[in-house]
C-alpha positions as CSV (number, residue, x, y, z in Angstrom):
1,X,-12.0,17.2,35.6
2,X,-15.2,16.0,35.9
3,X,-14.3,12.6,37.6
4,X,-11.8,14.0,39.4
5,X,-14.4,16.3,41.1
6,X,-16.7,13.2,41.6
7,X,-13.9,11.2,43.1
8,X,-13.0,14.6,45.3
9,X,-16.6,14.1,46.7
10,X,-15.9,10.4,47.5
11,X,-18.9,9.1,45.1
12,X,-16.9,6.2,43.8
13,X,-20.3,4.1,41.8
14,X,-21.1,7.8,40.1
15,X,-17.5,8.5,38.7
16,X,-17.7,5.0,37.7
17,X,-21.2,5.5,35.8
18,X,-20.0,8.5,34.6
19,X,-16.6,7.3,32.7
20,X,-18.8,4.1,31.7
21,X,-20.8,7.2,29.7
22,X,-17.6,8.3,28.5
23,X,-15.8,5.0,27.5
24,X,-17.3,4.4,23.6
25,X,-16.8,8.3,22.8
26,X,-13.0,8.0,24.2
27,X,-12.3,4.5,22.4
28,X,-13.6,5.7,19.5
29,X,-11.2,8.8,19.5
30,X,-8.7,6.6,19.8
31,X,-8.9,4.3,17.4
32,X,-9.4,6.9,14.6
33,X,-6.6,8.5,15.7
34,X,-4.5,5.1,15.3
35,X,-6.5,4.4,11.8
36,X,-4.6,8.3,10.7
37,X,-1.3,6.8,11.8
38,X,-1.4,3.8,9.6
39,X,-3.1,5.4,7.2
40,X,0.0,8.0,7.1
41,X,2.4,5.2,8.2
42,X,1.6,3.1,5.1
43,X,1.7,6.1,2.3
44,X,5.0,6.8,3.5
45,X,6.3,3.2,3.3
46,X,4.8,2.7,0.0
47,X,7.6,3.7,-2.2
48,X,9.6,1.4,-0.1
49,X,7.6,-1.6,-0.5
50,X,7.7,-0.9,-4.1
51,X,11.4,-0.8,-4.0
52,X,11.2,-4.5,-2.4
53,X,9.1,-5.8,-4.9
54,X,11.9,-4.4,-7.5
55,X,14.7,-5.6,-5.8
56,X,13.0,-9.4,-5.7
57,X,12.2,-9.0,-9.0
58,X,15.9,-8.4,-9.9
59,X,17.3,-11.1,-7.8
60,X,18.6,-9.4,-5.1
61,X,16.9,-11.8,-2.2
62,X,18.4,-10.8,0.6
63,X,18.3,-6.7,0.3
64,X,14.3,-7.9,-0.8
65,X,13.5,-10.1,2.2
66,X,15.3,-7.7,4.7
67,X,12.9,-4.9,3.2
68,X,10.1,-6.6,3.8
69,X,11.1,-7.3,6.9
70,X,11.3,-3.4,8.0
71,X,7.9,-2.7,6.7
72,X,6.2,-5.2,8.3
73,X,7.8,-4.8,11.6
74,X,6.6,-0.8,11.6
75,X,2.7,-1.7,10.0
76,X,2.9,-6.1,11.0
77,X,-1.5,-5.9,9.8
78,X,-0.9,-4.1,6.8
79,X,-2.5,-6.2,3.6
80,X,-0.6,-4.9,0.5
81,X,2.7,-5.8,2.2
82,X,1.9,-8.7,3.6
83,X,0.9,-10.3,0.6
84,X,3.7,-9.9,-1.7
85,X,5.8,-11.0,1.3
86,X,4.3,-14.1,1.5
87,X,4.5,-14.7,-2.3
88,X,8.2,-13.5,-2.1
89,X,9.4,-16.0,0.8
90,X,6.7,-18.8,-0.8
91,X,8.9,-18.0,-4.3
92,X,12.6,-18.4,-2.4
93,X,11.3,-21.6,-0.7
94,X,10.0,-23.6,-3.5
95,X,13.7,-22.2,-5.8
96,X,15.8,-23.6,-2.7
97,X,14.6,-26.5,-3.4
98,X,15.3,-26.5,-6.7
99,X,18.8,-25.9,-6.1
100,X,18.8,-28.4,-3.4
101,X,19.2,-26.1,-0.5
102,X,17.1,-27.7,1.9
103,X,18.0,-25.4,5.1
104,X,17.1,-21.9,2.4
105,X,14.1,-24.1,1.9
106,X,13.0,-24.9,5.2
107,X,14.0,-21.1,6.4
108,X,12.1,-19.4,3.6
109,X,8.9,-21.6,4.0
110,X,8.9,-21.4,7.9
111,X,8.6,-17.9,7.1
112,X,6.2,-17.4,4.6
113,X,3.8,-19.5,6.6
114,X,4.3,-17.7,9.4
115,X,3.0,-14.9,7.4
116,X,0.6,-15.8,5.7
117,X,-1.2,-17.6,8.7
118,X,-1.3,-14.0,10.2
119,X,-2.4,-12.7,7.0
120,X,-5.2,-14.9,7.0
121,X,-6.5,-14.0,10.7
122,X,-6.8,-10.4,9.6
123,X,-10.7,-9.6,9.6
124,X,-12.1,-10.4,7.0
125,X,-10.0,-12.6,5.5
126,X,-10.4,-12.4,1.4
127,X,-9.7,-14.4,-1.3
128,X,-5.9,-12.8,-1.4
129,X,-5.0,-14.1,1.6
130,X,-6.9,-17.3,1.9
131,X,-4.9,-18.2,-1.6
132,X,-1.5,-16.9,-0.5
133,X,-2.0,-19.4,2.7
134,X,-2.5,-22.2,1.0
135,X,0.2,-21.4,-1.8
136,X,2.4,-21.3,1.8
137,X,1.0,-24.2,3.1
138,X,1.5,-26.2,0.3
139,X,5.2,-25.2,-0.1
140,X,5.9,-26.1,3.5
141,X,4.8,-29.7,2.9
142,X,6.7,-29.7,-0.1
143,X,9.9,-29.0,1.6
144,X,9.0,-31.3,4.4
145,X,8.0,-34.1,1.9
146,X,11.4,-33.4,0.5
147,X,13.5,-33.2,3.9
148,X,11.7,-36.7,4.7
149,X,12.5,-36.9,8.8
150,X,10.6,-38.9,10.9
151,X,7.4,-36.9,11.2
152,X,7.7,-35.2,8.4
153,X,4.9,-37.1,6.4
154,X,2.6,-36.4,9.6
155,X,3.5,-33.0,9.3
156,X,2.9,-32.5,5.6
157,X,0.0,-34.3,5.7
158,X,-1.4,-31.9,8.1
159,X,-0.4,-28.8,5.9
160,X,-1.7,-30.3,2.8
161,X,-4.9,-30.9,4.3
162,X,-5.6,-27.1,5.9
163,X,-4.5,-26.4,2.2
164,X,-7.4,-28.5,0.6
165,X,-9.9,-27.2,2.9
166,X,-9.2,-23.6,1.8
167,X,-9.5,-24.3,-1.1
168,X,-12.8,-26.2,-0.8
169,X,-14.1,-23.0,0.9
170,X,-12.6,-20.5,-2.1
171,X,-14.4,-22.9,-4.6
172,X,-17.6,-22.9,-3.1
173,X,-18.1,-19.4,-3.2
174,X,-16.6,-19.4,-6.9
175,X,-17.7,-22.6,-8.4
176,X,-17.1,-21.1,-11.8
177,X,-13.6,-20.3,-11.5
178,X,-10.8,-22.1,-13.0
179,X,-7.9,-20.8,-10.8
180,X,-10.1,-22.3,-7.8
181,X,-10.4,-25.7,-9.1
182,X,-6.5,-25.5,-10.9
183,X,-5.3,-24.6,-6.9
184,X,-7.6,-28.0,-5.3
185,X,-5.6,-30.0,-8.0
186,X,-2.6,-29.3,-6.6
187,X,-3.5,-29.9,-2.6
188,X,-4.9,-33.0,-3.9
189,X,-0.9,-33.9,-5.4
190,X,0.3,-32.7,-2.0
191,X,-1.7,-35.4,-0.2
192,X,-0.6,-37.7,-2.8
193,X,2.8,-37.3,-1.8
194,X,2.6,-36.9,2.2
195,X,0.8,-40.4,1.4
196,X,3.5,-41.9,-0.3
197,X,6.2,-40.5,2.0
198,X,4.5,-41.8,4.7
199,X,4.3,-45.3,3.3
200,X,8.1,-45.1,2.6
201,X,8.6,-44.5,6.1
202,X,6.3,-47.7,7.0
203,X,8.2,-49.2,5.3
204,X,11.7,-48.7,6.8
205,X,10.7,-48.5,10.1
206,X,9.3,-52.2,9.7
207,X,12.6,-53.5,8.0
């Protein structure tokens, strides 16, 4: 009512300095009022992210990953389902390939590191989510290392090196900690195979 009144009067710069007044008390109104929503959002979906985490552990992927899916599409910045995802997706990749289902491979990885790189940008970004990035970044090389196309090693390479430098960052603020330095171990493997892909490829391209 109040700028309406000014504007009424034609005193454009004072209904401007008067909703600048205004502008923190109305953002901040705002924003708590999203911060209930989640808050309510995410108690309610709890049971059903429990329910996903059952169903994965079961077997049943696809109910699992299509789950998942619906939670994070209603709350996309919420932690406790993100992570699990991640680990879920990181999990399906890295089987794939076990069973020598490159395309599941290459589907579930793309995912997961899709995810987790999101994960990761959420501020601040912990120790849960700088390990489940490089657990997906080191399964994406892996599956590229293993699909072996031309860029592939490039590509790898690039993963396995955002991997180690996570990892250099998680041990330096925990030099004591042997899950730290067991995780650098094995984004200094990855580079060891990117390497060695790379130099196949040399190879063949050259004969």
């Amino acid at each position: 009512r109040e700028l309406t009144r000014t504007l009424q009067e034609k005193r454009v710069d004072a209904a401007l300095a008067y909703m600048e007044k205004q502008r923190p008390g109305i953002l901040e109104r705002v924003r708590g009022r999203q911060a209930t929503v989640h808050d309510e959002n995410r108690a309610e979906l709890q049971p059903l992210l429990l329910a996903a985490g059952l169903q994965a552990a079961k077997g049943d992927v696809l109910a699992a990953r299509e789950q998942f899916r619906e939670i994070l599409h209603l709350e996309p910045d919420w932690p406790e389902a993100l992570e699990p995802s991640v680990w879920f997706l990181r999990d399906q990749a890295e089987l794939a390939l076990t069973d020598s289902t490159l395309n599941g491979a290459l589907d579930y990885s793309e995912e997961a590191l899709g995810l987790a790189e999101h994960y990761a940008d959420l501020q601040p970004a912990g120790t849960n989510a700088l390990r489940a990035l490089t657990a997906a970044l080191d399964e994406r090389g892996d599956v590229l290392c293993v699909r072996g196309q031309p860029g592939d090693a490039e590509k790898a390479l690039g993963h396995y090196q955002r991997s180690l430098e996570v990892r250099e960052r998680l041990l330096a603020v925990n030099t004591n900690s042997a899950q730290a330095a067991r995780d650098m171990s094995v984004s200094l493997d990855g580079l060891g195979k990117s390497v060695d892909l790379d130099r196949k490829s040399t190879r063949l391209n050259s004969s």
